[in-house]
C-alpha positions as CSV (number, residue, x, y, z in Angstrom):
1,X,5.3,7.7,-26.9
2,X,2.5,9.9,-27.9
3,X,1.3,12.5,-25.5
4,X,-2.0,11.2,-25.8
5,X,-0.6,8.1,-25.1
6,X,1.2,9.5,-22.3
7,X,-1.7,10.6,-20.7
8,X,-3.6,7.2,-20.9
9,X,-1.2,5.2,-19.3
10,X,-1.5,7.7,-16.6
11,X,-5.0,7.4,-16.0
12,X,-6.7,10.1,-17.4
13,X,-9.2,8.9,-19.3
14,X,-9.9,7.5,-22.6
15,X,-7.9,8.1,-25.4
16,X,-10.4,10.2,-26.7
17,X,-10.5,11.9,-23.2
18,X,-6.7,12.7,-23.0
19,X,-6.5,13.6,-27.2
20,X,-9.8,16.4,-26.2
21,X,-7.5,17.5,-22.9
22,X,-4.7,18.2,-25.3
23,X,-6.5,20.1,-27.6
24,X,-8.0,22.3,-25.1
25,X,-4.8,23.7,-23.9
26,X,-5.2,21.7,-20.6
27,X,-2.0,20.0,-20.4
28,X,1.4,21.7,-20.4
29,X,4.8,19.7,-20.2
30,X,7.4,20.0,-18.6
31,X,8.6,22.2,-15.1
32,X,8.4,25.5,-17.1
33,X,5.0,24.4,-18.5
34,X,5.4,24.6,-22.2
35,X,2.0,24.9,-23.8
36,X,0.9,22.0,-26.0
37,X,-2.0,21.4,-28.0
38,X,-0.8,17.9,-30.2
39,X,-2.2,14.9,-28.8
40,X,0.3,13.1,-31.4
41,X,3.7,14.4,-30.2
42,X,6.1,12.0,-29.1
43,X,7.9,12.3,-25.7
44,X,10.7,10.5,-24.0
45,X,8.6,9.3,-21.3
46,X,11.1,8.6,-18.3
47,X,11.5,11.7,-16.4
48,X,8.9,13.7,-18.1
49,X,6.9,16.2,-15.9
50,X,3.8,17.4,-17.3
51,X,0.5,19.1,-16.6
52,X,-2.7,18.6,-16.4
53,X,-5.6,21.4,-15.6
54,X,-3.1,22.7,-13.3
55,X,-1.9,19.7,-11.4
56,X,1.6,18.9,-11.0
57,X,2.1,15.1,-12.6
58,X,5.2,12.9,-13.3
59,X,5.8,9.9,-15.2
60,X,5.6,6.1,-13.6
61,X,5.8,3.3,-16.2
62,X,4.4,1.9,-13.6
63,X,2.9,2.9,-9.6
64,X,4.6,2.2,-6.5
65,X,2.7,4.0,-2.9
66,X,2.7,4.2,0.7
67,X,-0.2,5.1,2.1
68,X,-0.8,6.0,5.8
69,X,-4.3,3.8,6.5
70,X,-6.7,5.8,8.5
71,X,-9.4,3.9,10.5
72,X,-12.3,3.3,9.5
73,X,-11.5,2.3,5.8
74,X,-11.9,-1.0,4.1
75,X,-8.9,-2.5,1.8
76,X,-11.8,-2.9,-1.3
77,X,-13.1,-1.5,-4.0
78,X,-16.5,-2.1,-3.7
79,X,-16.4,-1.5,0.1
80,X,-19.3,-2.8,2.4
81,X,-19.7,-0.5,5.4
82,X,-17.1,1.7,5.6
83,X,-15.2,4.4,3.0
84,X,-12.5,2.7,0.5
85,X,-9.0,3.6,0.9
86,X,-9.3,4.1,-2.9
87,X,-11.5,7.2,-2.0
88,X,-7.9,8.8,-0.6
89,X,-6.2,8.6,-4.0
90,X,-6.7,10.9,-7.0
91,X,-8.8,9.5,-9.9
92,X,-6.0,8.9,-12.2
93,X,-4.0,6.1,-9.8
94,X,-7.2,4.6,-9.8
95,X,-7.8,4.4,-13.6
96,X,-4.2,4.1,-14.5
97,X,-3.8,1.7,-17.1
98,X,-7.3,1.2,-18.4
99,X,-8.4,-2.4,-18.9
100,X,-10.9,-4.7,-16.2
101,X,-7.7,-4.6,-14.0
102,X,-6.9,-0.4,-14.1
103,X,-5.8,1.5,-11.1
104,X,-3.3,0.2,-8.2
105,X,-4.2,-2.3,-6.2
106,X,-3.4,-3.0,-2.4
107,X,-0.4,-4.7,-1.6
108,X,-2.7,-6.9,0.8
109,X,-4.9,-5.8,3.4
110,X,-5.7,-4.4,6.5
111,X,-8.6,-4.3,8.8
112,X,-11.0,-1.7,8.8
113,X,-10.3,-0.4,12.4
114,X,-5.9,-1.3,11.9
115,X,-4.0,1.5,10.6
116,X,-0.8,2.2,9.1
117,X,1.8,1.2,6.3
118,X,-0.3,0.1,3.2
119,X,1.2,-0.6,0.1
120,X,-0.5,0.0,-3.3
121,X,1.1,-0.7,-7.0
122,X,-0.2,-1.7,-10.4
123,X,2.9,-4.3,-10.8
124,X,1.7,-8.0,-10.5
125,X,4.9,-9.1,-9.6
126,X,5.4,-6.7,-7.4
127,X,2.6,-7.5,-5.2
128,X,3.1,-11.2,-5.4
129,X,6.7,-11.1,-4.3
130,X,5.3,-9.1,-1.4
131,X,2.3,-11.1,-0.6
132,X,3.1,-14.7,-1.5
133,X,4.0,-17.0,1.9
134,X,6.6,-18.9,0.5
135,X,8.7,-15.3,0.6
136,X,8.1,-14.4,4.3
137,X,8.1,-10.6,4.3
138,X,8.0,-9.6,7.8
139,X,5.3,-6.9,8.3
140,X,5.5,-5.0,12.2
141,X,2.6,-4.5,13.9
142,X,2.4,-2.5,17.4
143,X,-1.0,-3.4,19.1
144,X,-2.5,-2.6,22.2
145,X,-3.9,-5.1,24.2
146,X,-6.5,-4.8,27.2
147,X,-4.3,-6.9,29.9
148,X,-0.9,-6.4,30.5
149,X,1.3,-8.4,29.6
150,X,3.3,-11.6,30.6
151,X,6.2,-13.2,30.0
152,X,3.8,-16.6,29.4
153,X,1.7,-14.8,26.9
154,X,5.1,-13.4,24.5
155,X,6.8,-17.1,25.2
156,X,3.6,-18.7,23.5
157,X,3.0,-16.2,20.6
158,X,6.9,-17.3,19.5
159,X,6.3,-20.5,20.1
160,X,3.3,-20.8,18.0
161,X,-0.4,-21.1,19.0
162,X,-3.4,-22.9,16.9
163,X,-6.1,-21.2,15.4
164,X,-9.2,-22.5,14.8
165,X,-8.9,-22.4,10.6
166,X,-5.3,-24.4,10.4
167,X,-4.1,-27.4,12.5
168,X,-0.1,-26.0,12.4
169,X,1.0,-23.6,15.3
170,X,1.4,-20.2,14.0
171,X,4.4,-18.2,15.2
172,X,5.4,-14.9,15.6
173,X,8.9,-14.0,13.9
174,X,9.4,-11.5,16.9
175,X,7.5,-10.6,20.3
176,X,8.2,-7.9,22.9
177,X,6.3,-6.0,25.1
178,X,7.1,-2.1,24.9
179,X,5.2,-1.5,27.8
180,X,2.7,-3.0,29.8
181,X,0.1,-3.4,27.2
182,X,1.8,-2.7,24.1
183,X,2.7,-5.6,22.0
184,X,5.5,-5.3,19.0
185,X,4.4,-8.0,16.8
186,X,6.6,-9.4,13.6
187,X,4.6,-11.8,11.6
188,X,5.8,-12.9,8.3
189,X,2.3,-14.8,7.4
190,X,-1.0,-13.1,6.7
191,X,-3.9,-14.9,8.0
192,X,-7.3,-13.5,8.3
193,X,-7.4,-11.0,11.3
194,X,-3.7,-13.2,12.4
195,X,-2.5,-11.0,14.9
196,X,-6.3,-10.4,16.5
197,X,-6.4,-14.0,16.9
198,X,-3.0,-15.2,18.0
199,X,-3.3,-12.3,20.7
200,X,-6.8,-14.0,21.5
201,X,-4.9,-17.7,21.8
202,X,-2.5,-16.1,24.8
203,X,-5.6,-14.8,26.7
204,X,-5.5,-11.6,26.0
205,X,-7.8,-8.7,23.4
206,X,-6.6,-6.4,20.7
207,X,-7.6,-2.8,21.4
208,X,-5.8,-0.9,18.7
209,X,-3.8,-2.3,16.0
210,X,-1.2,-0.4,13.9
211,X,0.9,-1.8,10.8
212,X,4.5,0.1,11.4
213,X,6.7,-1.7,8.8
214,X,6.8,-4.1,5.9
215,X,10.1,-5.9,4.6
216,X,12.2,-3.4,6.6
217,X,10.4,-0.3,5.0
218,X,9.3,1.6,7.8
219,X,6.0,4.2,8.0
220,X,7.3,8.0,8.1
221,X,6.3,9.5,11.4
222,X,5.9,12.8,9.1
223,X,3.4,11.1,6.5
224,X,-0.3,11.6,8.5
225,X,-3.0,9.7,8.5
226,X,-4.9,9.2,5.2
227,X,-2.1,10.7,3.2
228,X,0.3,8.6,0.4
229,X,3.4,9.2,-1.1
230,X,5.7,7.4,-3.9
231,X,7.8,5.2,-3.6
232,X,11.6,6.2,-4.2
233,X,13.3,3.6,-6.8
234,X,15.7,2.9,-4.0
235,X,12.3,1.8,-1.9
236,X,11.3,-0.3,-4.3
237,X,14.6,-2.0,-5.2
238,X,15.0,-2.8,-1.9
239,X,12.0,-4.7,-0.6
240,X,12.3,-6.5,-4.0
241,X,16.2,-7.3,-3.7
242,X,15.5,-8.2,-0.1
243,X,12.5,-10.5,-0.5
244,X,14.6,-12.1,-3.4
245,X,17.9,-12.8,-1.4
């Protein structure tokens, strides 16, 4: 593929935009950084590390994250109140691609005031193995709730309670209370503020709310708030073999 090319796919910028970053001696490719002023010269893309204005960059066909959700951030990218979670990425994973569609794209959502494991790609498939119902990917949430708790309250959340938008009891996969007032929650549906309300259906209020796994892939104690990583390949392959068995 052309390096121009190359840098399109990546997000940065128009074609024109990545041929005039070329020809400026802004990009260099490779880890020593070979100089390269073609727009036009073709490049093996998998595994190719390149440059650009200083910035280390590798190739992704195509984008697989984890980001660590801060508070205070809305899942949107035309938020209403508070910052986007798109704000925390750099321009070019929101661009990526081009077209009405560019950038990645949340892997569902989370409340403003939940944090913790977000997913973001630019695969369609991806995300709709992940987010479709009929798969049932368990997703972990720890909240903490104002009461303490009771064996009554965690009996009922895995029996299944009604809310108010859907006639059929809705059940929690897993319940256990960690301590007094701290709920382990495994849901494998994803209902509009779910875990807010089934805790509200037992008697009880959500406090803080904190997403800690998804399909088995667990949030990285090191990873702080408001920061992302890539995926590995085995990451990927895994929540996709899993939610396919």
């Amino acid at each position: 593929m052309q390096l121009q090319e190359i840098l399109f796919s990546q997000g940065f910028g128009t074609r024109r935009v990545c041929c005039g970053l070329v020809q400026q001696g802004l990009v260099q490719i490779g880890e020593d950084r070979r100089p390269c002023v073609d727009p036009t010269e073709v490049l093996e893309e998998e595994g190719l590390v390149f440059w650009v204005q200083g910035e280390r960059w590798a190739y992704h066909r195509l984008a697989y994250l984890l980001l660590n959700k801060p508070a205070g951030t809305e899942c949107s990218q035309k938020p209403s109140t508070y910052p986007s979670i798109y704000t925390l990425l750099p321009a070019p994973l929101r661009t990526r691609g081009g077209g009405a569609a560019a950038g990645v794209q949340a892997v569902g959502r989370l409340d403003q005031d939940t944090t913790g494991l977000l997913l973001l790609s630019d695969d369609g498939k991806f995300i709709h193995r992940l987010t479709s119902p009929r798969h049932h990917v368990p997703k972990v949430y720890e909240a903490q709730v104002k009461h303490p708790l009771d064996e009554r309250q965690i009996a009922r959340l895995l029996e299944g309670v009604v809310l108010d938008d859907d006639p059929r009891p809705v059940r929690a996969q897993a319940a256990e209370a960690v301590t007094g007032q701290h709920l382990r929650l495994t849901l494998t549906e994803g209902k509009y503020h779910q875990v807010k309300r089934m805790v509200a259906a037992v008697g009880n209020r959500v406090e803080g709310l904190h997403r800690s796994s998804i399909g088995g892939l667990a949030l990285d104690d090191s990873l702080p708030p408001g920061q992302w990583r890539w995926l590995s390949a085995d990451e990927v392959r895994a929540l996709v073999e899993k939610q396919a068995a």
